[in-house]
N, C-alpha and C positions, 0 to 999 in steps of 0.2 A: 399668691397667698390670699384665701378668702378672709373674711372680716372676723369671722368667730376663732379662726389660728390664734387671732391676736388679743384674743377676750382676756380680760386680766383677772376680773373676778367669776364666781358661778350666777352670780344673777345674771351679769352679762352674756354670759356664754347662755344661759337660759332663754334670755329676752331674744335673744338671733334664734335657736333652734325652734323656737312657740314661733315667729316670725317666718322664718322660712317656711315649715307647716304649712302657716296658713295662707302663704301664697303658691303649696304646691308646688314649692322649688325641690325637695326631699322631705324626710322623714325626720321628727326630732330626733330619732333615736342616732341618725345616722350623722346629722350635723352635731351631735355629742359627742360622738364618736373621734370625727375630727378633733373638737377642745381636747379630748380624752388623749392622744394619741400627740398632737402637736404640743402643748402646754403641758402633759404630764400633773395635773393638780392632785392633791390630797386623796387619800381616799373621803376624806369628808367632805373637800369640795366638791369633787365627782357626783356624792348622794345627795347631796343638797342641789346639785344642777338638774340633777334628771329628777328627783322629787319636785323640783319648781315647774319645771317645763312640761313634764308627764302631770302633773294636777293642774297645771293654771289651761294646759289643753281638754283636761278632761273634764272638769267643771266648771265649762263655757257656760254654760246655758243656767248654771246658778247664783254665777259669779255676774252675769249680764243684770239676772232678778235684782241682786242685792245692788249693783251701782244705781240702775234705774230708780231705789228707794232714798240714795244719796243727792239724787240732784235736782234741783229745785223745780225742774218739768218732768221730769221722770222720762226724760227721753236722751237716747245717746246718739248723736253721729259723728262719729269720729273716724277717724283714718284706721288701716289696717294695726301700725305700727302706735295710734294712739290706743286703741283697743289691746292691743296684746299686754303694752303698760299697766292699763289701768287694771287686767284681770291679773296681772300678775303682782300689783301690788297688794289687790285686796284678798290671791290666795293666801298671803302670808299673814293680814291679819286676820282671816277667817279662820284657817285648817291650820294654822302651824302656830298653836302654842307657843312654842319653844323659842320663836324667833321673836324680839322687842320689838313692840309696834312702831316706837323711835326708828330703829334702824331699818325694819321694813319699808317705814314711809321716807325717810331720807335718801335710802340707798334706791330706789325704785324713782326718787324724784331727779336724781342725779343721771340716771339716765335718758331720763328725759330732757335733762338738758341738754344732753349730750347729742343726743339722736331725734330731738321736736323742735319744733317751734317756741318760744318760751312763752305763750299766750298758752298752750297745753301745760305745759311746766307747772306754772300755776292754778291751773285746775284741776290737774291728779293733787299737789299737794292740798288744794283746801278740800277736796271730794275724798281721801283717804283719811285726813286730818278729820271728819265729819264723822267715818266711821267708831262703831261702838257696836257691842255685838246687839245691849238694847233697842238699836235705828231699826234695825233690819230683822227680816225673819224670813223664811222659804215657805212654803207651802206645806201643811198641818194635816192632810185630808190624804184618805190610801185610794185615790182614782189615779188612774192611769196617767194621765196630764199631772194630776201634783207629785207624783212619783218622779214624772219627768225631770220636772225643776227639781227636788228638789236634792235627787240622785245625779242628774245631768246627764241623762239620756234622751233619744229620742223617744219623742209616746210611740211610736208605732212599735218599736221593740219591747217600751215596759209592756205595753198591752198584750204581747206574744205571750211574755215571760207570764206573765196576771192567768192568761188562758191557760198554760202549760203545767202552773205550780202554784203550791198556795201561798196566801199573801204573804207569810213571814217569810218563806223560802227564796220568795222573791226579791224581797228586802233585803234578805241575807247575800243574794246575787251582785244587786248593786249595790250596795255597800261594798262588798269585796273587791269588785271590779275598781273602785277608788282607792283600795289602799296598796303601796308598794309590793310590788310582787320578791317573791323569795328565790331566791335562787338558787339550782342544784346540780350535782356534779356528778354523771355516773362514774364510777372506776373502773377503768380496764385492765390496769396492773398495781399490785402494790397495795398496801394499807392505806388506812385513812387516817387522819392524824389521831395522837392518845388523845382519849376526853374531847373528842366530837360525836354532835349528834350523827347517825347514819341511819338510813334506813332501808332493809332488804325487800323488793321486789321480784319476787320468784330467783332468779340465779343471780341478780344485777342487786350491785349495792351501791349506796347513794349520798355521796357526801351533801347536808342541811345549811344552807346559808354558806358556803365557802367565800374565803375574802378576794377580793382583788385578786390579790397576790398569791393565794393559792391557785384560784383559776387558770391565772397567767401559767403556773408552774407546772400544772396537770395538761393543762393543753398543750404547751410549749414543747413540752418531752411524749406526748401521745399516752399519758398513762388515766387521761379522764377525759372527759367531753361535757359538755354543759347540756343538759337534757333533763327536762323537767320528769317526774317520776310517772304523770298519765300517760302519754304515749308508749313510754317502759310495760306498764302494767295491761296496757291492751294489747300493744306486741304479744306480751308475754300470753294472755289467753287468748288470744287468735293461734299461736304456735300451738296451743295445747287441744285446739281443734282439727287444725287441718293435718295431714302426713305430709313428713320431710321433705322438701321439695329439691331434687336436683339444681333445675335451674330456675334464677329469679330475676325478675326484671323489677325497678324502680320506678314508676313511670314521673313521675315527679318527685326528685330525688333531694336538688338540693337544701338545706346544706350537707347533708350527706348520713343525718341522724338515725333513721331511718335504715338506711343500707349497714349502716357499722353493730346496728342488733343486729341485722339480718346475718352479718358473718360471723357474730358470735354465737346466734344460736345455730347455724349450719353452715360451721369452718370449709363444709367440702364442695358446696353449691356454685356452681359458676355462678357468677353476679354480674349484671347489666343494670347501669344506672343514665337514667337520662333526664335533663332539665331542659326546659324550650327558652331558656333564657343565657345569650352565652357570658355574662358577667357571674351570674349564680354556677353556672356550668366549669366554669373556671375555678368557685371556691369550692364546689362537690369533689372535681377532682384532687385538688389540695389538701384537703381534708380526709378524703382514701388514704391519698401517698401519706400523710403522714403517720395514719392508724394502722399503715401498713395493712390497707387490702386490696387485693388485687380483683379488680374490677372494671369491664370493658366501658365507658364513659361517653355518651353520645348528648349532641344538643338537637332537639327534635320537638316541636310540639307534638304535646300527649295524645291530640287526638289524631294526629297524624303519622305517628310513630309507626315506625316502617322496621319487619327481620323479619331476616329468612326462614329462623327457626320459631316454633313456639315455644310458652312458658308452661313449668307446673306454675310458678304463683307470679300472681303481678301484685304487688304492694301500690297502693293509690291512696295517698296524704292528698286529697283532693285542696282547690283553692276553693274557701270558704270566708265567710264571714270575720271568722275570729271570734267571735261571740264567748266562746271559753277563755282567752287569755285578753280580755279588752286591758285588765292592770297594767301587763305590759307591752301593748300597743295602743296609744294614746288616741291616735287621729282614728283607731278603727271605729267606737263607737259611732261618728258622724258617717260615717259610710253604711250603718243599717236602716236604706231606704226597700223600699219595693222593689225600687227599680233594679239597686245591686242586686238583690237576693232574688230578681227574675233571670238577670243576666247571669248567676249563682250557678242557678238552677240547669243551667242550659249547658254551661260548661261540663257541671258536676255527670250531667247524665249523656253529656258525649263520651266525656271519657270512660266513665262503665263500661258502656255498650262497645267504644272500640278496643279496651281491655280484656273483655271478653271476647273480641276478636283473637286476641292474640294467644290465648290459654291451648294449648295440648286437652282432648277429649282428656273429661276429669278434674283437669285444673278449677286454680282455686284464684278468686280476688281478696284482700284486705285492702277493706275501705274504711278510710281513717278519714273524721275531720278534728280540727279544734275547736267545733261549732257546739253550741246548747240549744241550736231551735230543732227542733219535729223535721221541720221543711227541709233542715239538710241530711237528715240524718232516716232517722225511720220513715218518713214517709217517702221518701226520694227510693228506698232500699224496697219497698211497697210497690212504689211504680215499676224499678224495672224488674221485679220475678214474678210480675204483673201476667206477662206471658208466657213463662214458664222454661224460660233458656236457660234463666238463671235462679238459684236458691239457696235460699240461708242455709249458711251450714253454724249450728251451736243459736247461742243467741244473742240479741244486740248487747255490745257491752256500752254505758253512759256512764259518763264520771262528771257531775257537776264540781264549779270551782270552787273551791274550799279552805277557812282559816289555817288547815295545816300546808297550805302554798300549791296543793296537785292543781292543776292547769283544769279547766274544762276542754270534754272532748267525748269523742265517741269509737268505735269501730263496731265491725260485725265482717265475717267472713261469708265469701259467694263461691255458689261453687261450679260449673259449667254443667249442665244436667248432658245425658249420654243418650241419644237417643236410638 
């Protein structure tokens, strides 16, 4: 039984998943998962766990500013698990109104009793007790570095996003990236409840904000899937470019999103779905069985993906940045260095090239990311019809991420030139 089974409250369970993080043991989302799953909380305490843990992760670098103006050197060095405390007491008096600075600063000091030193103990409580929104302030100025703090990103991305779009847009980017993401439910069978929002996506309709316990009940019985409405809408104009395709291949399938449009828009397509990863490979197939579609299920790395036969289309959800869904994926932001987005890049353009191995004279690729930079998207699609094997078919589709909760992302269709 790990430590967070045992968590009693949501801050707790919060403070272990920010923790875990940031030793690279797993993913917050996945160590919530466990509280979520062993302890059964609230739905309120659920939202308030992953709101604590998802913000106190993702406004590191603002949250760092603001204690640094709290203590009497301006300098912090503290332990893994004294740092995760201290950001995580001061997200709640910064960004969460709602919660009393009292019970912030007590319930925050309590676990550091719990899990510190008590020489720390006491100086989260006099270093929070200190805070007041007049102490402190972020950075005032629209360059790229003040952007950084005081959105809490890295500058090498603001300055992407700064070159790509203009300032407000940009603003509007990170700001969104920090606020709770929304969640959406496509339906495969059945109505959607009376007096909910829903919203229609070419033939796919889309349950807005579904609770808990709807989710549970649509997944549970296979009559919805949780699938945010961008990828719905670019599926849906990539189909409306390319012709029907017999057979289809996945090449990066899981969790299975992707292949379950694929059978809805062409019931009659044999389907080939594969993941190079066999834990994700095992939830792809789960996920078919239970939407009931039948479909051959291999674990293979994508670039090495080996059949006898070829494809009319290969679907390629390539691995990206994340850059459109950072709301909710917490740690991705800290992963947009050069260095990913070189290692990105190298991935992203084997698999093309050996995707386009596999296509039937004619055939076609959809390349999807959930990415908002140039680098993954258009200019990557630039390089390879670069020589002329391959070529757009229709034109790029981009959907930056948006107050009405659509995810950022991209796609564009390839099509194997006949020579």
């Amino acid at each position: 039984m790990t430590v967070i089974s045992q968590c009693r409250t949501a801050r707790e369970a919060a403070y272990h998943a920010i923790l875990e993080s940031s030793q690279e043991k797993r993913f917050a989302q996945d160590a919530l998962q466990e509280w979520f799953s062993s302890c059964k909380p609230s739905t309120s305490e659920r939202g308030l766990a992953q709101r604590l843990a998802y913000g106190s992760i993702q406004m590191a670098l603002a949250l760092d500013h603001i204690a640094k103006q709290l203590t009497p050197t301006g300098q912090l060095k503290l332990k893994k698990k004294e740092k995760v405390l201290l950001r995580l007491g001061l997200y709640q008096l910064h960004y969460m109104d709602a919660i009393p600075s009292h019970a912030a600063v007590d319930e925050t000091v309590k676990l550091a009793k719990k899990y510190c030193h008590d020489r720390f103990a006491k100086f989260l409580n006099a270093t929070l007790r200190a805070y007041s929104p007049g102490k402190v302030s972020l950075p005032k100025s629209n360059d790229a570095a003040a952007l950084s703090i005081r959105y809490s990103y890295p500058e090498s991305f603001v300055q992407q996003l700064v070159d790509q779009q203009s300032l407000d847009k940009t603003q509007e980017i990170l700001g969104g990236g920090n606020e709770p993401g929304k969640a959406m439910l496509r339906l495969i069978t059945g109505e959607a409840p009376a007096k909910r929002e829903t919203q229609q996506v070419g033939p796919f309709h889309i349950l807005v904000d579904p609770s808990h316990e709807e989710i549970t009940q649509y997944t549970s019985t296979g009559k919805g899937y949780v699938q945010n409405a961008t990828p719905i809408e670019l599926i849906h104009k990539l189909s409306q470019e390319t012709p029907a395709p017999k057979r289809i291949l996945d090449l990066c399938a899981a969790p299975g999103g992707k292949m379950l449009l694929a059978h809805a828009l062409y019931p009659e397509a044999q389907l080939h779905a594969n993941d190079g990863s066999e834990e994700r490979s095992k939830r792809l197939h789960e996920n078919l069985e239970r939407y009931g579609v039948n479909a051959t299920v291999t674990c293979q790395q994508g670039q090495d993906y080996v059949s006898d036969e070829l494809f009319d289309l290969v679907i390629l959800d390539v691995p990206c940045s994340n850059s459109g869904v950072l709301n909710k994926r917490p740690e991705a932001r800290w992963r947009l260095t050069s260095d990913q987005l070189s290692q990105l890049h190298d991935i992203q353009l084997s698999l093309i090239k050996h995707a386009a191995s596999l296509l039937k004279p004619g055939g076609h690729i959809w390349y999807l990311t959930c990415s908002i930079l140039d680098a993954e998207n258009a200019d990557i699609i630039d390089e390879v019809t670069g020589d002329g094997s391959l070529q757009r078919v229709g034109s790029d589709h981009a959907q930056l991420p948006g107050p009405n909760g659509w995810d950022g992302g991209f796609a564009v269709g390839l099509n194997r030139v006949v020579r």
